[in-house]
C-alpha positions as CSV (number, residue, x, y, z in Angstrom):
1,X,0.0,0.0,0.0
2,X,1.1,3.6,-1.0
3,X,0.1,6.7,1.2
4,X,-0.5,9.7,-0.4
5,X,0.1,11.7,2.9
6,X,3.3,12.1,4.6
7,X,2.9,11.3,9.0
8,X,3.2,14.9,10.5
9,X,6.8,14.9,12.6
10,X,6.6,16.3,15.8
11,X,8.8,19.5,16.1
12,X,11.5,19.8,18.7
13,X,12.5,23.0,19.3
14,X,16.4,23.4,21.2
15,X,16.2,26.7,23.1
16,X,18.6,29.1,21.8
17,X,20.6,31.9,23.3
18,X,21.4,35.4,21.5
19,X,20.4,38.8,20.6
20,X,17.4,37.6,18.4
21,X,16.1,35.3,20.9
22,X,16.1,38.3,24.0
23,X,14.3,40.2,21.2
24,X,12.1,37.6,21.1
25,X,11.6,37.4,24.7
26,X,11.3,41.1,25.3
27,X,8.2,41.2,22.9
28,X,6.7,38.6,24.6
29,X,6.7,40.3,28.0
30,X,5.7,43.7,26.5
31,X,2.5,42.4,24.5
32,X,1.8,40.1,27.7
33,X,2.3,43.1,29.9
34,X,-0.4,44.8,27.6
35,X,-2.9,42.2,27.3
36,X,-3.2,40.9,30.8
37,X,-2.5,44.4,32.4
38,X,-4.9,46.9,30.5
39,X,-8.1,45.8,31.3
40,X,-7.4,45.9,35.0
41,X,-6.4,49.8,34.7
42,X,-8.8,52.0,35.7
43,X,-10.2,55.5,34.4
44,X,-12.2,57.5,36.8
45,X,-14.8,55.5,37.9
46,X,-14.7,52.8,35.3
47,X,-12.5,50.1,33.2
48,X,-9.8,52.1,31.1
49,X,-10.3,50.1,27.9
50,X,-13.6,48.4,28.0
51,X,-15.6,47.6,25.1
52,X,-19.3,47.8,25.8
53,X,-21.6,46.0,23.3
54,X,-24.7,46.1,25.0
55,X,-24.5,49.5,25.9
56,X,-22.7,50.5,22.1
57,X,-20.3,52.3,24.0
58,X,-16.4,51.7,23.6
59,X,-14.0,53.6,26.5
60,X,-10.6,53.6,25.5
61,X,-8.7,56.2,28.2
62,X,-10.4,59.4,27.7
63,X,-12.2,58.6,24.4
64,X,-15.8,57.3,24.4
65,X,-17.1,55.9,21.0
66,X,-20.1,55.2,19.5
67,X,-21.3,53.1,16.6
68,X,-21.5,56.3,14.4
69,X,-17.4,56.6,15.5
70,X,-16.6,53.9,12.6
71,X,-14.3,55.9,10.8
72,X,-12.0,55.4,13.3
73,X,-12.1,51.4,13.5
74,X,-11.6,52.0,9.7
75,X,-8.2,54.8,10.2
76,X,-6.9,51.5,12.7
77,X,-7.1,48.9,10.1
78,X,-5.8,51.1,7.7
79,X,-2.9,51.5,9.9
80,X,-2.7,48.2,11.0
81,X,-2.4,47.0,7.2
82,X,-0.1,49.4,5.9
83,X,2.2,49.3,9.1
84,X,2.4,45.4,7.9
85,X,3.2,46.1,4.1
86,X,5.8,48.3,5.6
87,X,7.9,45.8,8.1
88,X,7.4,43.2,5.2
89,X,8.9,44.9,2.9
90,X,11.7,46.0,5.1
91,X,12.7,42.9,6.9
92,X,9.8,39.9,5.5
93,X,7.8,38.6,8.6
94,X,8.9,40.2,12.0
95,X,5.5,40.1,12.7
96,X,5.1,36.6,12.4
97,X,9.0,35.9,14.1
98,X,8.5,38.8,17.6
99,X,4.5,39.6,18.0
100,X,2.2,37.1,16.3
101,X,-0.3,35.6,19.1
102,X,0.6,32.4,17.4
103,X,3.9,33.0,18.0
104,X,4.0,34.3,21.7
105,X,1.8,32.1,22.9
106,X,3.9,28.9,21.5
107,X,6.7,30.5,22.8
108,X,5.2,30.8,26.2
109,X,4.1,27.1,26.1
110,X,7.3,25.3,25.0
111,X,9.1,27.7,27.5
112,X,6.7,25.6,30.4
113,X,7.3,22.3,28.2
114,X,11.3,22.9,28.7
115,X,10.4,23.7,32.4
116,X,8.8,20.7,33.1
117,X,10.1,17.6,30.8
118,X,13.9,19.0,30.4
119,X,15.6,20.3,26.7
120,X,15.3,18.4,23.5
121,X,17.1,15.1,23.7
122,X,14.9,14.8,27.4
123,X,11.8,15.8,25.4
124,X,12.4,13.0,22.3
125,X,13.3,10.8,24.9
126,X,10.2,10.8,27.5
127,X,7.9,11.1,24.3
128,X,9.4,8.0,23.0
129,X,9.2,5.6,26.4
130,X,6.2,3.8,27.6
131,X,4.0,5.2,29.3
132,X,5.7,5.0,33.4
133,X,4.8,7.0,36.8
134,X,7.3,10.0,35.7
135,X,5.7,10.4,32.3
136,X,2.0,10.9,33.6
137,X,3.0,13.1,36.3
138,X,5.1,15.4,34.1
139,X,2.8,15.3,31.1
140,X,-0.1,15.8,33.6
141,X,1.9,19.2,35.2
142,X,2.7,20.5,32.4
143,X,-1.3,20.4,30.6
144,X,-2.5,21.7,33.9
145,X,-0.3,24.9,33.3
146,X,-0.8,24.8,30.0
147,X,-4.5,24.7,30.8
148,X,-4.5,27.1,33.4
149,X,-2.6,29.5,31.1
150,X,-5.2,29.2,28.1
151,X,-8.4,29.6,30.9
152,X,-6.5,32.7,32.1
153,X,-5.9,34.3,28.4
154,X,-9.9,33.6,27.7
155,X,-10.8,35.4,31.1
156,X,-8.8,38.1,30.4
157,X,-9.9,38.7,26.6
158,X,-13.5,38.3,27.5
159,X,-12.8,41.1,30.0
160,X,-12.7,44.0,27.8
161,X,-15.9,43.4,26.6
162,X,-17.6,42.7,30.0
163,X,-15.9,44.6,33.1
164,X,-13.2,42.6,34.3
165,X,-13.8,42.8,37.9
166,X,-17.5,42.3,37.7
167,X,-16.4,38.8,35.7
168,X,-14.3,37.8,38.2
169,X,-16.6,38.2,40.8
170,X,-19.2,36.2,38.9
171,X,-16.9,33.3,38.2
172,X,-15.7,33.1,42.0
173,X,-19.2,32.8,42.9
174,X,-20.5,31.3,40.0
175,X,-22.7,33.4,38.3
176,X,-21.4,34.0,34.6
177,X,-23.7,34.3,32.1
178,X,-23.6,31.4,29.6
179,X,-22.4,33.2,26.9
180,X,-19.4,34.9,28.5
181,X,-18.4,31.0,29.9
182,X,-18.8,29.8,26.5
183,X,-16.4,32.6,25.1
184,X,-14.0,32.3,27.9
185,X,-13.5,28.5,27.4
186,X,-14.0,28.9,23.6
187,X,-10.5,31.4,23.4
188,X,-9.3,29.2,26.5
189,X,-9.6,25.8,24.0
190,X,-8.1,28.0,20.7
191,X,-5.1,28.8,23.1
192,X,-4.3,25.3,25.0
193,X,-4.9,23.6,20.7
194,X,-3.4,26.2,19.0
195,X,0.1,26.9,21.2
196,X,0.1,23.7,22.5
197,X,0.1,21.3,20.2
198,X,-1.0,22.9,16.7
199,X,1.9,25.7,16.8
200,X,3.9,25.6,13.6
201,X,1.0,23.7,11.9
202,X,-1.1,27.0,12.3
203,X,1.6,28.6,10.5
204,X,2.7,27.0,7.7
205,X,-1.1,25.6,6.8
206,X,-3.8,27.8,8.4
207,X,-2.2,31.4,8.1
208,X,-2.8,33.3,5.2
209,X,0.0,35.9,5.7
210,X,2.2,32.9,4.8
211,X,0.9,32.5,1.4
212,X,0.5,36.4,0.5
213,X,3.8,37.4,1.6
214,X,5.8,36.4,-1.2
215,X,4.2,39.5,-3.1
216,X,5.6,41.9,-0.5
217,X,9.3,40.6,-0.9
218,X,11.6,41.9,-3.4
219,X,15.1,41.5,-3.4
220,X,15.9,44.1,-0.9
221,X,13.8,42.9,1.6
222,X,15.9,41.9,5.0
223,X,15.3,38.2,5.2
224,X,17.2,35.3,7.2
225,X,19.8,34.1,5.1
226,X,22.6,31.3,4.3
227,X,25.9,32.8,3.3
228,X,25.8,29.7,0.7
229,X,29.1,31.0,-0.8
230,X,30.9,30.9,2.5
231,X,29.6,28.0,3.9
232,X,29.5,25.6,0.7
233,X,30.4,22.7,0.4
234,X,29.3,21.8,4.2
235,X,30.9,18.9,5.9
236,X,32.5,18.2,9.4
237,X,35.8,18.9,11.3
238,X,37.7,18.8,13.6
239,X,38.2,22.6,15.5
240,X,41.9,22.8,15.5
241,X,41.5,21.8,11.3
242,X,42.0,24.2,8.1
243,X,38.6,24.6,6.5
244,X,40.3,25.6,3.1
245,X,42.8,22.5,3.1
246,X,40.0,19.8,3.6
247,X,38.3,21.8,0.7
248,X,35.5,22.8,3.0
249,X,33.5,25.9,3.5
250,X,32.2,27.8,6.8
251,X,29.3,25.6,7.7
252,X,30.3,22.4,10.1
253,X,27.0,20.7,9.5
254,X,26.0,20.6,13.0
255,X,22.6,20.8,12.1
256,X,21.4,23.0,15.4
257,X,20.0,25.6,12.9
258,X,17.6,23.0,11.9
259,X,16.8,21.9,15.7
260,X,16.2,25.3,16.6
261,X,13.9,26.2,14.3
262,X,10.2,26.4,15.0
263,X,9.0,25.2,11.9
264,X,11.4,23.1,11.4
265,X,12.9,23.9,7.9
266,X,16.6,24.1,7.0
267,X,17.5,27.9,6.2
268,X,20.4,26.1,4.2
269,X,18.2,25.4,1.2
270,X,17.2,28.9,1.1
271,X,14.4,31.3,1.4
272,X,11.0,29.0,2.3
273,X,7.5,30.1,3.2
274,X,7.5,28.6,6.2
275,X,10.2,30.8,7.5
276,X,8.9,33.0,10.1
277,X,12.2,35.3,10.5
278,X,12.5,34.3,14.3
279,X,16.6,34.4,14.0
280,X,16.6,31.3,15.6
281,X,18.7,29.8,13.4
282,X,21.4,33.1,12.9
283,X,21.9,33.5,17.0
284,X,22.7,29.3,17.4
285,X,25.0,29.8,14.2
286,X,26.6,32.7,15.6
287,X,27.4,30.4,18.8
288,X,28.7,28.1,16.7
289,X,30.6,30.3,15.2
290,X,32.5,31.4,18.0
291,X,33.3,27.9,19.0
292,X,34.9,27.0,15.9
293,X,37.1,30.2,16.1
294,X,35.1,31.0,12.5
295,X,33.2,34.9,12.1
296,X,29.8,35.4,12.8
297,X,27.2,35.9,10.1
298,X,27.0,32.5,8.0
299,X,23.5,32.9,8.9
300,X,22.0,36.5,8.8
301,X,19.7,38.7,8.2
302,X,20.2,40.5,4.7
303,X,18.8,41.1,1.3
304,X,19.2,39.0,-1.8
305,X,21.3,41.7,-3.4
306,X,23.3,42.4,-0.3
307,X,24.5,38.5,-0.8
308,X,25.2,38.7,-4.4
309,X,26.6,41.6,-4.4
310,X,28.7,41.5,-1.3
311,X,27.4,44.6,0.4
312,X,28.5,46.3,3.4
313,X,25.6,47.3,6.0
314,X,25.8,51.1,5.2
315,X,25.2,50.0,1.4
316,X,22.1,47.2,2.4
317,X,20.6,49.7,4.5
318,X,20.3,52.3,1.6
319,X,19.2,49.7,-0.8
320,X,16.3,48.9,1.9
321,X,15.1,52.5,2.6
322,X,13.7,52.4,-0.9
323,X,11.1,54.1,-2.8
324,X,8.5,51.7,-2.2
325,X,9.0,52.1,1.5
326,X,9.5,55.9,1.8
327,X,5.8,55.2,0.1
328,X,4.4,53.2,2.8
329,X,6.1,55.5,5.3
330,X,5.2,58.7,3.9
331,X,0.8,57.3,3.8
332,X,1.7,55.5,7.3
333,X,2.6,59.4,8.6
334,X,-0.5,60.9,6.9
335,X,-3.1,58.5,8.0
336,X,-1.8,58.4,11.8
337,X,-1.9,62.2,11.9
338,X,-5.1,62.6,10.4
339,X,-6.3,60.1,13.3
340,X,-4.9,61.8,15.8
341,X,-5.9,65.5,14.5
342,X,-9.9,63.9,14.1
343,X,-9.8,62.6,17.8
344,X,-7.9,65.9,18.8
345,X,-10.8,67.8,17.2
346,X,-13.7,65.4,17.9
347,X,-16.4,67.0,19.1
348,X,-17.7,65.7,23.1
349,X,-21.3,65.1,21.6
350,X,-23.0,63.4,18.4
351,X,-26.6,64.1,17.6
352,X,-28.5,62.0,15.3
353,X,-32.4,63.8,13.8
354,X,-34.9,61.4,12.4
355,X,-38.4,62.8,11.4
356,X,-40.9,60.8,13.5
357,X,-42.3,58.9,10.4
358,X,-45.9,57.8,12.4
359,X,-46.4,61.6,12.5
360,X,-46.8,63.7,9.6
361,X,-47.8,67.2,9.2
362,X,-50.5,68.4,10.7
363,X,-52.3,71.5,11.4
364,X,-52.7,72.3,15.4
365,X,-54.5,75.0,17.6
366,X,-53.4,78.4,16.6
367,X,-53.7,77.9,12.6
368,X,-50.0,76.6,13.0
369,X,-48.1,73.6,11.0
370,X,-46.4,71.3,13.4
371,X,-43.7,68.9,12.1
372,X,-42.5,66.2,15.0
373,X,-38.8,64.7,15.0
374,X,-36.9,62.5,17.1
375,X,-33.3,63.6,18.5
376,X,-30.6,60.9,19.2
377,X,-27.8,63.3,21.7
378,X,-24.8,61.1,22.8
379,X,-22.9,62.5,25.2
380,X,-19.1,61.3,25.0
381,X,-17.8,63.3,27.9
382,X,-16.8,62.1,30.6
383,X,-19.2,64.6,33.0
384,X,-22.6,65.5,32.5
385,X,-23.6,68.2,29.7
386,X,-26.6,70.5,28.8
387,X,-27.6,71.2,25.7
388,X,-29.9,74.1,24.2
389,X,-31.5,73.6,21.2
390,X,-32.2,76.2,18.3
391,X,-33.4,75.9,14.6
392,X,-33.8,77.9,11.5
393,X,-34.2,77.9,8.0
394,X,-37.9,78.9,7.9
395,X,-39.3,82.6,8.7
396,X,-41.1,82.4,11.8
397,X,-40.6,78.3,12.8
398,X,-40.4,77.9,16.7
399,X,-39.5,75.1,19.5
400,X,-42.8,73.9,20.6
401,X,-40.8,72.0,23.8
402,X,-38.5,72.2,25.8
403,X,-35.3,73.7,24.4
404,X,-32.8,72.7,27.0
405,X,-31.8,68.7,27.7
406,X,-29.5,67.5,30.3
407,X,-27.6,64.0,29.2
408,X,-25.6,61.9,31.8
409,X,-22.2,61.2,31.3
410,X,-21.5,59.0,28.5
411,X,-25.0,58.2,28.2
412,X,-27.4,58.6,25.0
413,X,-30.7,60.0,25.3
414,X,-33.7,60.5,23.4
415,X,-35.8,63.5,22.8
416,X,-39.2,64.3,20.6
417,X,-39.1,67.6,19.8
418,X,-41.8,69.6,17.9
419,X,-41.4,72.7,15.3
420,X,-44.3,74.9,14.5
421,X,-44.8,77.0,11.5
422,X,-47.3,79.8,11.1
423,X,-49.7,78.7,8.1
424,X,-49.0,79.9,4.6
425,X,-45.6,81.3,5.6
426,X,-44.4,78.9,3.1
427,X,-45.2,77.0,0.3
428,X,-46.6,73.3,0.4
429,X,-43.9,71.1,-0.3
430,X,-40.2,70.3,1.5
431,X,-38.0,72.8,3.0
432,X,-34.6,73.0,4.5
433,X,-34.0,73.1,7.9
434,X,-31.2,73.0,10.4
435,X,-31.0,72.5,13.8
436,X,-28.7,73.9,16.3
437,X,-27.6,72.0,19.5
438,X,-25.0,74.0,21.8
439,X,-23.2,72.2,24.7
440,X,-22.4,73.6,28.1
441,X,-21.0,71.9,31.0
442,X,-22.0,72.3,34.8
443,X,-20.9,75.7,35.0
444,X,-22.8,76.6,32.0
445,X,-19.9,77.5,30.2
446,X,-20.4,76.4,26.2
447,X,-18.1,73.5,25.4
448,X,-19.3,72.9,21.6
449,X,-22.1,73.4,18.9
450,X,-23.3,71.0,16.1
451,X,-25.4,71.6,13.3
452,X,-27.6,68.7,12.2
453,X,-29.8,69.1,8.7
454,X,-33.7,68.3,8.4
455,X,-36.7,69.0,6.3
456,X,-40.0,70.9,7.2
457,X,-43.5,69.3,5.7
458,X,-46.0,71.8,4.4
459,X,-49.0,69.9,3.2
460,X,-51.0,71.0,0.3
């Protein structure tokens, strides 16, 4: 029997000393410090970055968003996706290699799996014996972190969307809701699979950055590469033994560049898509390196035409600040400062006017034409505001309520309000409108003023 489908070898990753891997390490505590911290810092009264669904409200520090605040979601993502076509096309996937979930998290398990069943040869070794009292226990131990870990990371994402400390005190006493219990064990179980035992798998199979980000390379894109012309032909030796006499080149075929991969290619055979630009391989051939007595860099990172042409850094580093990425840097600028000018300028308040559609014109005491509307005022300040309310367009069309409207704090409130016309003032038909809310806070000073566009009825 033939099988079409190669068994799936289990990776072992050798941990790996060197300026890459602190790198590594160092972005791991940051975005760990960042997730598990920020939803635990508070703002005033409340959660500093909570995202409020049922309420449509997101709080992120000082900023209070509604739905209608979309544009910025859509200035994020446009950040988000050109600030990736910009590292990719500087130095390929440091995304994927220093801040990828995929990646931290994986790195976070196999740092407890080192903890707990011992390096690489230990690891191969306890996988391959029978199972014995020291296996269960150790295997055991080490998914009860790993599970503890994965429940923790669920908790904590679920707590920006419901208040963390509310959440906690409901799972203590066992009163969650079912739907944040199934999200917290749903992101719990994608964790504990994903970092635990998918890892590389979700990377080289299930990612689609893998398979796009050959069209963001060019040849003067920083990539991990094999100095093939140094280190060609590869064979073994002795240390105290002259490379060039035994006709050899740099590399001593120790293989560790392999081991310490976690995908588990061999940067030797060149650029692969399964490359996540991790360094691995550069800081263990660098150790190598400088027990052989041989110079570092046989593994590096570099550019295609750096190799072939035998640049110098100053030389690579002008090749990479190229067009194409003074390009993404130059939008990158624009869009971030156009963000940051809109939520500089935002406006405390939004106000929404709908014309009450089960109430057309009509003609009320006094021989007056009364149109009826409905006002949507969402108040993003943090403090309480009061709002007066004027209109115009229309000779002689007058508030028929109450002009001024006090909104809570980050609240949204709505209001009927009615305009009357004096009849034949105008002509049947449509006509312009606008309405004119001003802001004031507690002391009555005036904080802003919107204007919000309608239409007045005149039946025939």
């Amino acid at each position: 029997m033939v099988s079409l489908y190669a068994a799936t070898q289990k990776i072992y990753p050798r941990s790996v000393q060197g300026i890459f891997a602190k790198w590594r390490w160092m972005m791991v505590f940051i975005t760990q410090l960042v997730f598990y911290g920020l939803p635990w810092i508070e703002w005033g009264q409340r959660q500093a970055v909570l995202f409020d669904l049922g309420a449509r409200r997101f709080y992120i520090f000082g900023f209070v968003l509604y739905p209608q605040d979309f544009i910025y979601l859509t200035a994020i993502l446009v950040i988000s996706a050109f600030s990736l076509f910009l590292f990719t096309a500087v130095a390929g996937r440091l995304w994927c290699g220093y801040a990828c979930p995929q990646t931290v998290y994986s790195e976070i398990f196999m740092w407890v799996e080192r903890k707990v069943e011992g390096e690489r040869s230990a690891r191969i070794r306890l996988d391959g014996e029978k199972m014995s009292l020291e296996k269960l226990v150790k295997k055991t131990y080490k998914h009860i972190i790993w599970l503890g870990l994965s429940i923790w990371t669920g908790f904590t994402f679920v707590g920006y969307f419901t208040p963390i400390k509310e959440l906690g005190m409901e799972f203590f006493l066992g009163n969650m809701g079912s739907w944040e219990i199934f999200w917290v064990f749903f992101y719990g179980f994608a964790t504990y699979g994903n970092a635990g035992f998918m890892r590389e798998q979700v990377c080289k199979y299930m990612c689609p950055y893998a398979r796009f980000q050959s069209a963001m390379f060019d040849k003067d894109t920083l990539i991990v590469t094999y100095d093939a012309e140094r280190g060609e032909p590869r064979g073994a030796r002795s240390k105290k033994a002259d490379p060039a006499t035994l006709g050899l080149g740099a590399c001593v075929d120790c293989t560790l560049c392999v081991q310490v991969c976690p995908t588990g290619i061999d940067i030797r055979k060149g650029l692969q898509y399964e490359c996540i630009g991790c360094g691995a391989c550069a800081d263990v051939c660098d150790t190598v390196m400088d027990k052989v007595g041989y110079p570092r860099g046989l593994v590096k990172y570099s550019t295609e035409n750096a190799m072939k042409n035998h640049w110098t850094k100053e030389q690579t580093w002008r090749h990479v600040f190229r067009p194409r990425v003074l390009l993404y840097m130059g939008i990158l600028a624009v869009v971030v400062m156009a963000l940051m000018t809109s939520l500089g300028l935002r406006k405390p308040f939004k106000v929404d006017v709908v014309r009450d559609r089960a109430s057309l014109a009509r003609i009320v005491s006094g021989g007056k034409i009364e149109n009826v509307y409905r006002l949507q005022i969402m108040n993003a300040a943090e403090k309480a505001l009061s709002f007066h309310l004027e209109v115009e367009g229309l000779h002689g069309l007058e508030l028929a309520t109450e002009s001024n409207v006090t909104v809570a704090s980050t609240e949204s409130r709505w209001i009927s309000v009615r305009l009357q016309l004096p009849y034949d003032v105008a002509q049947p038909g449509s006509h312009p409108i606008e309405f004119h809310i001003k802001s004031a806070d507690d002391s009555g000073q005036s904080v802003s003023e919107l204007k919000e566009k309608s239409v007045f009825l005149v039946p025939r």
